[in-house]
C-alpha positions in Angstrom: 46.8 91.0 -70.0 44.7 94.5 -70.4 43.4 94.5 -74.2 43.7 97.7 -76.5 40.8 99.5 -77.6 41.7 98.4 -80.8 41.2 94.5 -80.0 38.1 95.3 -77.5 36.5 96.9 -80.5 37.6 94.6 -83.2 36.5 91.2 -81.5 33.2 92.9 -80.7 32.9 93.7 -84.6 33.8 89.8 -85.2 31.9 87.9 -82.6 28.8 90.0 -82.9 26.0 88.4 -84.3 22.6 89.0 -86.0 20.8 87.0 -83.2 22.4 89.7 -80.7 20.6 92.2 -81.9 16.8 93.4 -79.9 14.2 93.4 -82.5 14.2 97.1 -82.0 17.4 97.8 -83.1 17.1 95.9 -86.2 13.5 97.9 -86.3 15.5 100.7 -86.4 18.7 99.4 -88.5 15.6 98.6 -91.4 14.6 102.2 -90.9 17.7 103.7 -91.6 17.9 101.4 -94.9 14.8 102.2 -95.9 15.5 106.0 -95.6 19.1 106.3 -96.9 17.9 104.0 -99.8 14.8 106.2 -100.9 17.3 109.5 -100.3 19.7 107.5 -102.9 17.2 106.5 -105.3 15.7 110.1 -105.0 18.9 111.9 -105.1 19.9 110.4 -108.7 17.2 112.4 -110.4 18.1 116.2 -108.9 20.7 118.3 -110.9 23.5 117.3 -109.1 23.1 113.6 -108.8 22.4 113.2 -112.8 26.1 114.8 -113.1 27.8 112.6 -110.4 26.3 109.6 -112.0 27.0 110.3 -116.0 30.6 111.7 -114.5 31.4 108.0 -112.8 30.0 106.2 -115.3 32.8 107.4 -117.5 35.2 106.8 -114.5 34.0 103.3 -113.3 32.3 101.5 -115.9 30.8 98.0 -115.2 31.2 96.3 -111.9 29.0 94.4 -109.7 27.3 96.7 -107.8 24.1 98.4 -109.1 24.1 102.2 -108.5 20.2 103.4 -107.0 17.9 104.8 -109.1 20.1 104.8 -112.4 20.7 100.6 -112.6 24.6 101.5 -114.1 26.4 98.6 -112.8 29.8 100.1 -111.4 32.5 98.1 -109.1 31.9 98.1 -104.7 33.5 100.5 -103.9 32.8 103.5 -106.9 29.5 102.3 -106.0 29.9 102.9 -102.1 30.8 105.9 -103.0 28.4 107.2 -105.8 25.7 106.1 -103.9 26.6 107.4 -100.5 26.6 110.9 -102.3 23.2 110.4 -103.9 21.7 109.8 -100.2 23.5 112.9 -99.1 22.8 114.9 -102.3 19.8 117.0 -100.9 20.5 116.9 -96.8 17.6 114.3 -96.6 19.4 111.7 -95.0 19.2 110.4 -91.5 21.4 112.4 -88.9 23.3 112.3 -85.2 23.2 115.0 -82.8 25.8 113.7 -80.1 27.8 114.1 -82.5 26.5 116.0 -85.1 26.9 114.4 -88.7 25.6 112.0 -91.1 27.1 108.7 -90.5 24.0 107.2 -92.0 25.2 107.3 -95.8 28.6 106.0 -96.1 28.2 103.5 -93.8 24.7 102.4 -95.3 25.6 102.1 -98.9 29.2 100.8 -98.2 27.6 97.9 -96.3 24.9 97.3 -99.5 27.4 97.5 -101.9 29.7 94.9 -100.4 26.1 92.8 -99.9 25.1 93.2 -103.4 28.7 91.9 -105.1 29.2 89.2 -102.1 25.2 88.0 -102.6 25.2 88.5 -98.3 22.3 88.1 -96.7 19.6 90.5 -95.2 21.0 89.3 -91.8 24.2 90.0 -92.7 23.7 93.1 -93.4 21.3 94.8 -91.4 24.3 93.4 -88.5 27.0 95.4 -90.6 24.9 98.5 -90.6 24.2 98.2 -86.9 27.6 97.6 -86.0 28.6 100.8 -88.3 26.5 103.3 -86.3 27.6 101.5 -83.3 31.5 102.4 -83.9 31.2 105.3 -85.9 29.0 107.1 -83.1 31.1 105.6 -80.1 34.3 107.3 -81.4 32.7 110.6 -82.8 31.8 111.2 -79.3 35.1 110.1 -78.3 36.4 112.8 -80.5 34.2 115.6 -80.2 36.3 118.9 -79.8 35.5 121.3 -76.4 33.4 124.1 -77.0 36.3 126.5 -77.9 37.0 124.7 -80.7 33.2 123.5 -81.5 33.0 126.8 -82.8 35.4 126.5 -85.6 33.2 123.8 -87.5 31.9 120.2 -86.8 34.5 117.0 -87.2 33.8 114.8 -89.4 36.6 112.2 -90.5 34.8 109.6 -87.6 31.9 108.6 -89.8 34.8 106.7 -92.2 35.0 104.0 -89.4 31.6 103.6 -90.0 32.0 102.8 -93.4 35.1 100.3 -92.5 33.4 98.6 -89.9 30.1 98.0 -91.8 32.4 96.7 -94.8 34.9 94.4 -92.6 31.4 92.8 -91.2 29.6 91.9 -94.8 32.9 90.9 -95.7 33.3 89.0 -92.6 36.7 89.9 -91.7 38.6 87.7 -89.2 39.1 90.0 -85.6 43.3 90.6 -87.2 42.1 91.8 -90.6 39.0 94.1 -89.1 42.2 95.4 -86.9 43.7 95.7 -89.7 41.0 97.9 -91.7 40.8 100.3 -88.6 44.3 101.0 -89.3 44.1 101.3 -93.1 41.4 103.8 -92.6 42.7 105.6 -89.4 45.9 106.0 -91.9 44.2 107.3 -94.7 42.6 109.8 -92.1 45.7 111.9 -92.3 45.9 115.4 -93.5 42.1 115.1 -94.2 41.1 117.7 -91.6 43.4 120.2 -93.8 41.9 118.3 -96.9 38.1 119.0 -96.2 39.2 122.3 -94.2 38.9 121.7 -90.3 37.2 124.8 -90.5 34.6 124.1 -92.9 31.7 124.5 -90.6 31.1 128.2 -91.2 33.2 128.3 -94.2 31.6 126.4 -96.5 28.4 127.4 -96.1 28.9 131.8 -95.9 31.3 131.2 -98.9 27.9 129.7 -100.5 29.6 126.7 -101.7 28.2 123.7 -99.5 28.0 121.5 -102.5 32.1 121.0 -102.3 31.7 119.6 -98.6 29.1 117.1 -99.8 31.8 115.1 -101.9 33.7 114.2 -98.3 30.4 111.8 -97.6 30.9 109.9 -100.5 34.5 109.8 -100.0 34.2 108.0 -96.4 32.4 105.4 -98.0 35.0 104.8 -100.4 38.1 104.3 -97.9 36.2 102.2 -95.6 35.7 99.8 -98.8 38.9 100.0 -100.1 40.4 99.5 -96.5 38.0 96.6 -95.2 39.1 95.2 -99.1 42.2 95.6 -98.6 42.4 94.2 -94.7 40.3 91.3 -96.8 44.0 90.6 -99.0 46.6 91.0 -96.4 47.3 94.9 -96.8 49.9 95.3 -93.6 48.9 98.3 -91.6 48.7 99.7 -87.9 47.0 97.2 -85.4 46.2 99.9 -82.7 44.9 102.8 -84.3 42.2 103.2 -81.6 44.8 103.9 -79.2 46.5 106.5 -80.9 46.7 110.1 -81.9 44.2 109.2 -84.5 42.2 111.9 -83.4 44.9 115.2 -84.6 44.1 113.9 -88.2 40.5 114.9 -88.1 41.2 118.5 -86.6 39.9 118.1 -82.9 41.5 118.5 -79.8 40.6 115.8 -77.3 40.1 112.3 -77.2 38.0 110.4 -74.4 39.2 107.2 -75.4 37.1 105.5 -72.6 34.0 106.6 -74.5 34.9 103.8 -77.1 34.6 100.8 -75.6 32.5 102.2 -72.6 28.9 100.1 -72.3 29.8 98.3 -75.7 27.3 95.9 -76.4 24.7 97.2 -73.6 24.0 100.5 -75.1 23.4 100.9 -79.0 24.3 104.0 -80.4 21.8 103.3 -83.7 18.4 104.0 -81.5 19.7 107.7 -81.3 19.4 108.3 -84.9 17.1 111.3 -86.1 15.1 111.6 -89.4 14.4 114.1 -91.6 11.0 115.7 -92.0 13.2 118.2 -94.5 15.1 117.9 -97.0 17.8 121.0 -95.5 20.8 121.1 -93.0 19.0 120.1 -89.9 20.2 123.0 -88.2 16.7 124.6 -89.7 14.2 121.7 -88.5 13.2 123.6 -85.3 12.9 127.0 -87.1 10.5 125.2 -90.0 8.8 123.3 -87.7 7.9 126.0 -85.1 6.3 127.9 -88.6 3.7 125.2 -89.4 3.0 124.7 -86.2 2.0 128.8 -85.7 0.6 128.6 -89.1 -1.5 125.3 -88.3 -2.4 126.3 -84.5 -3.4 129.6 -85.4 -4.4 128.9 -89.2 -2.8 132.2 -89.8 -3.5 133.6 -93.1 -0.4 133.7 -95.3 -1.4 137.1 -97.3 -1.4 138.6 -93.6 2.0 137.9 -92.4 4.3 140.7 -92.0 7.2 139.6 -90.1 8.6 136.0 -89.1 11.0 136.2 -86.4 13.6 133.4 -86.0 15.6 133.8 -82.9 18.2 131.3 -82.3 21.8 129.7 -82.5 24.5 131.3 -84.6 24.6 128.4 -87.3 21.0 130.1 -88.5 22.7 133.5 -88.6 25.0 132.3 -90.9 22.4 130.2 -93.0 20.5 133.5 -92.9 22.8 134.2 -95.5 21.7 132.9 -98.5 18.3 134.7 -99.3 17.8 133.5 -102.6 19.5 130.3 -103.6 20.1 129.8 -107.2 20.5 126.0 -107.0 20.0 123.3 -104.8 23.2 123.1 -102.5 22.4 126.8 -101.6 18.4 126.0 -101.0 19.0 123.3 -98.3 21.2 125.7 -96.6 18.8 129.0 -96.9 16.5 129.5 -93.5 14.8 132.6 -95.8 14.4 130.0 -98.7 12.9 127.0 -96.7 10.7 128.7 -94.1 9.3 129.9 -97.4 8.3 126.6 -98.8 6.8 125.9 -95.4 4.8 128.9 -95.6 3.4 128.2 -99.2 2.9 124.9 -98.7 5.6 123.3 -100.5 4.7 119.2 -99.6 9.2 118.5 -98.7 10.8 116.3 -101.1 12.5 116.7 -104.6 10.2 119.5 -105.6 11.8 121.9 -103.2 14.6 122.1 -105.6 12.7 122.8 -108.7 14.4 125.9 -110.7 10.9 127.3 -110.6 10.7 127.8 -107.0 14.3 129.5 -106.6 12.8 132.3 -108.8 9.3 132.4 -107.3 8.6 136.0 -106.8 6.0 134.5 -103.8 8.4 132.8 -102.4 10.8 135.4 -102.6 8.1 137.8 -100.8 7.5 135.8 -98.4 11.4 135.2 -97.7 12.1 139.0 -97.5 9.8 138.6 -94.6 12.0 136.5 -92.4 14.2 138.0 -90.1 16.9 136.5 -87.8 18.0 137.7 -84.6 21.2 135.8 -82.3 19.6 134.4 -79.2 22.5 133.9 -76.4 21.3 131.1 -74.3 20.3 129.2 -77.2 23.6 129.7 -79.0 24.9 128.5 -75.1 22.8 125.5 -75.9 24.0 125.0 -79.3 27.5 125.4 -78.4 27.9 123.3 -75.0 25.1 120.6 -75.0 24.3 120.4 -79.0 20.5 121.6 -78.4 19.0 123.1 -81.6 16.8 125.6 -80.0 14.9 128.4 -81.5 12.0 130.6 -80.6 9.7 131.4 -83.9 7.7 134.2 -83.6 5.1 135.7 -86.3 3.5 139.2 -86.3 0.8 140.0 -88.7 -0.1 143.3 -90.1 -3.0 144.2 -88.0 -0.1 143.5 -84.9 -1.2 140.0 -84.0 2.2 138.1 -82.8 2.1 134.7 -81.9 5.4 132.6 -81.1 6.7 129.1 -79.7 9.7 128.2 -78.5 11.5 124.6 -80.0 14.5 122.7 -78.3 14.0 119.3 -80.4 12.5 119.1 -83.8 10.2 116.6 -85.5 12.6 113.3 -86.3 14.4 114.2 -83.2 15.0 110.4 -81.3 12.7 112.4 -78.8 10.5 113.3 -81.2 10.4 110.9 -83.6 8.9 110.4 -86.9 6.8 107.3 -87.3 7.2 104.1 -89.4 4.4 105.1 -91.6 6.2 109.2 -92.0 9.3 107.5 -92.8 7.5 104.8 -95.4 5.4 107.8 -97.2 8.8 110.0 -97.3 10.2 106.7 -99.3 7.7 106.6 -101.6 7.3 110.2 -102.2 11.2 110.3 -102.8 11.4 106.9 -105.6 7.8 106.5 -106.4 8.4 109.3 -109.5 11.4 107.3 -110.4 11.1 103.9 -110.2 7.3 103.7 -110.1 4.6 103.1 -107.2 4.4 99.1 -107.7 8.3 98.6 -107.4 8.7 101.0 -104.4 6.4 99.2 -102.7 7.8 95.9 -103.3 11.1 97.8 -102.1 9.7 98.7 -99.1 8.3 95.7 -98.2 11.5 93.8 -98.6 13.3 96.0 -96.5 11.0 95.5 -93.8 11.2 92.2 -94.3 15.4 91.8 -94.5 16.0 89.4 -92.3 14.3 86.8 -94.6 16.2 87.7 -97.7 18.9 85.2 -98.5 21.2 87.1 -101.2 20.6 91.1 -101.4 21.2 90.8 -104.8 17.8 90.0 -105.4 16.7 93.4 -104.3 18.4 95.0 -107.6 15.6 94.6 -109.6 13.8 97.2 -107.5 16.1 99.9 -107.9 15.4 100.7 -111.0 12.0 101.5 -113.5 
């Protein structure tokens, strides 16, 4: 008898194991933990993250989960969530291009904060984070819309089977009950495309309001929790979610399904993870670093710029928007703002969202500078293969123009960031918050995970 995607997917979830993982996919699995946990830890101190955190401590006090960087104690699942939003708070967190999103976060911090409250191991876990990407990714691709309706917005309900899967696997969830969290979360999916506007891609950000799609990260850590929780106590719910219209809930309009299950267990989705060098929408990477490569190459001298041209995919027009953010949703979605900072110097990291910058008059000179012009083939690119390309050109004022053209930023699987960028982002991010000595012990434990019998041990790092 022919299996379901469903049951093809959920035994793989169940029977997987730490010892079937390549020692450079749990390389990279510890990468992703170390970055998402340094964007969490760093996210509680900006503006934003101080409110979300005094805001659920009211909500969800005392638990068994410690929340990064703050050391409030809040239940699994508020903590899922509270902490996937932290990671997300300033765009810093790790990203996919095919398909475009941050899976990373939810299903990061909803496997952690299952560890933490279950004492799991480091095994455990970094299997449950692995096995998140690997679902997540598998069906976002499954789902992603045709090019027609690409340009409406991006999809994003798919990362929330991330979140499940990682949370049925600490759990360890029989191969019936991680059927049945699929199907709690795939039902919880539905309206959400209307809730988080199907549309929001352009929306949200030329309204100027990007903070208000942020909250849907933290949110897709919270369902997967609650569903893998309630799969845990004999919730009833669909068993074949997988091979249903699951797909109209989350506003697209296809659905490979074969793209599921296709090479599952050969191929791992998790090795095609890009990191930030920035913290901004990555849709600027290429633009920023084409900039401080002319400036670097050239060692043009800043006082002597008179124009930079970006010339690129229409995502930039509309980030060209924003020209001078007055918090920091609006800076990490300003290409005048952050090609600025770039220009000046600005080492990336919390200080790019210091009210002092957004009122800089130098940055603000050097921002009136940039200019943005629509580039067809690369908005071609953009639109039908997901290529971020841009060309970067700077003229000076005696008429000297140099340029260079981009198709894959820095952190880019292709052009990757290396374990000792991604270990000095870490400690520039948590460093000013929980102290040089403990990040380092941090660091070094997470690179070590697999030895690490209960990851409730690693609390006492989280914190000053």
């Amino acid at each position: 008898m022919t299996m379901s995607n469903t049951q093809i997917v959920s035994e793989y979830i169940s029977n997987t194991t730490f010892e079937d993982l390549s020692t450079e996919i749990i390389h990279q699995a510890k990468l992703c933990i170390l970055d998402s946990i340094g964007c969490a830890i760093g996210g509680s101190a900006t503006e934003f993250g101080r409110l979300d955190v005094e805001l659920m401590k009211e909500l969800s006090p005392g638990g068994d989960t410690t929340i990064l960087g703050d050391g409030t104690h809040m239940s699994a699942p508020m903590a899922a969530f509270l902490n996937a939003s932290l990671a997300n708070i300033m765009d810093y967190d790790d990203t996919s291009t095919q398909p475009p999103g941050h899976p990373g976060s939810p299903i990061i911090q909803s496997a952690l904060a299952i560890a933490e409250a279950t004492s799991a191991s480091g095994k455990c876990l970094l299997t449950a984070i692995v096995l998140g990407y690997e679902i997540a990714l598998r069906i976002g691709k499954a789902i992603e819309p045709s090019p027609m309706r690409r340009k409406e917005g991006p999809i994003g309900g798919w990362k929330t089977f991330g979140s499940v899967v990682a949370a049925a696997k600490t759990l360890d969830l029989s191969e019936e009950q991680t059927r049945a969290a699929l199907g709690l979360v795939g039902s919880s999916l539905e309206g959400s495309a209307k809730a988080s506007g199907a549309q929001h891609g352009v929306r949200w950000i030329s309204d100027k309001r990007p903070g208000l799609y942020k909250i849907g990260i933290g949110l897709k850590a919270l369902w997967g929790v609650l569903s893998a929780l309630r799969a845990q106590k004999g919730y009833p719910a669909p068993l074949e979610t997988l091979d249903g219209i699951f797909w109209t809930a989350l506003g697209t309009d296809q659905c490979d399904y074969e793209k599921i299950i296709e090479e599952l267990g050969k191929e791992f989705q998790i090795m095609g993870m890009a990191f930030k060098p920035y913290p901004c929408c990555r849709y600027l990477h290429a633009p920023l670093d084409g900039v401080a490569e002319l400036l670097n190459t050239w060692n043009i001298d800043v006082d002597e710029i008179n124009r930079i041209m970006i010339r690129g995919y229409q995502p930039l027009q509309v980030l060209m928007t924003i020209k001078e953010p007055k918090d920091m949703w609006e800076a990490q979605f300003s290409l005048p703002y952050t090609v600025s900072l770039v220009v000046k110097g600005e080492k990336p990291g919390l200080g790019w969202f210091n009210q002092n910058l957004f009122t800089d008059l130098t940055i603000r000179e050097i921002a009136e500078k940039v200019e943005f012009e629509l580039d067809t083939h690369a908005n071609q690119l953009w639109f039908e293969e997901r290529i971020l390309s841009s060309t970067i050109e700077i003229t000076t004022k005696n008429g000297t123009c140099k340029s260079i053209f981009l198709d894959c930023a820095r952190g880019h699987p292709e052009n990757p960031m290396t374990k000792s960028e991604i270990e000095e982002k870490f400690m520039r991010l948590v460093s000013g918050i929980i102290g040089n000595e403990k990040g380092r012990l941090l660091c070094n434990a997470i690179a070590n995970l697999e030895d690490v019998i209960d990851i409730s041990s690693l609390k006492k790092y989280y914190t000053p």
